[in-house]
C-alpha angles and dihedrals in degrees: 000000000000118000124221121183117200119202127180141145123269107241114051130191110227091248090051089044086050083052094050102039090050091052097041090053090063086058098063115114093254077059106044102047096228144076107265151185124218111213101206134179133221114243126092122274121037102013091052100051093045086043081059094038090054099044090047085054105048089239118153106242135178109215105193112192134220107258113245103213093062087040096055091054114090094207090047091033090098092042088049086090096034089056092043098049083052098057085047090055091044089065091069140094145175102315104028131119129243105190112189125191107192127185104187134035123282126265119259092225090048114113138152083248097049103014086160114084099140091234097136091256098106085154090067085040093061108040086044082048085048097048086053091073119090111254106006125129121224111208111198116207105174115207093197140065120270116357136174121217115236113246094260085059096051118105115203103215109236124228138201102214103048 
């Protein structure tokens, strides 16, 4: 069974809500012509409107929480997200989907070999920790104007008469 991750931030506006709700939806397993598994998070946002839309939709998800006990401490509280994205990443494997949904520019110090750079953008992190895996594709749906992929995104277009 095919594996989809959805990232995203927590606080939406309600255009970029209307953007992610129309990609998710194609998405869904009618769509996307398989049988699927949505690998969601926790937090609010993004995680909780693709968890309902799931749910509305029949669609198998995964839905990995943040653990408390890292949440409750103050010096691990930062890390809490970080540790649970990559729990969410570590469940996939060559085929799979990783769908991001960023709303600010990428780190500089974000890369799929270091995508943890505790700069608040854990949607970067995890698509940069997803890309890491052999074979896994990172889909990048910006919900903001202008942005620039990071390096580790960009295709080169090959050519055949080069």
């Amino acid at each position: 069974m095919r594996r989809i991750l959805f990232t995203g931030p927590r606080k939406l506006t309600v255009p970029q809500r209307d953007k992610v709700w129309e990609v998710a939806k194609r998405y869904l397993p009618e769509n996307f012509g398989e049988n699927c598994l949505w690998v969601l998070g926790d937090a609010p946002g993004v995680d909780t409107m693709l968890g309902e839309l799931a749910q509305s939709n029949n669609c198998h998800y995964l839905r990995l929480n943040v653990k408390q006990e890292l949440q409750a401490d103050i010096r691990t509280r930062n890390w809490a997200y970080a540790e649970r994205s990559q729990r969410m990443v570590n469940s996939l494997s060559a085929g799979d989907i990783a769908v991001g949904f960023p709303n600010k520019p990428c780190p500089n110090n974000c890369t799929p070999k270091s995508p943890w750079s505790g700069g608040g953008s854990g949607t970067w992190g995890t698509l940069a920790a997803s890309k890491a895996v052999r074979g896994v594709e990172a889909i990048v749906y910006p919900i903001f104007e202008n942005v620039t992929l990071p390096h580790w995104l960009q295709y080169k277009q090959l050519s055949l008469f080069e």
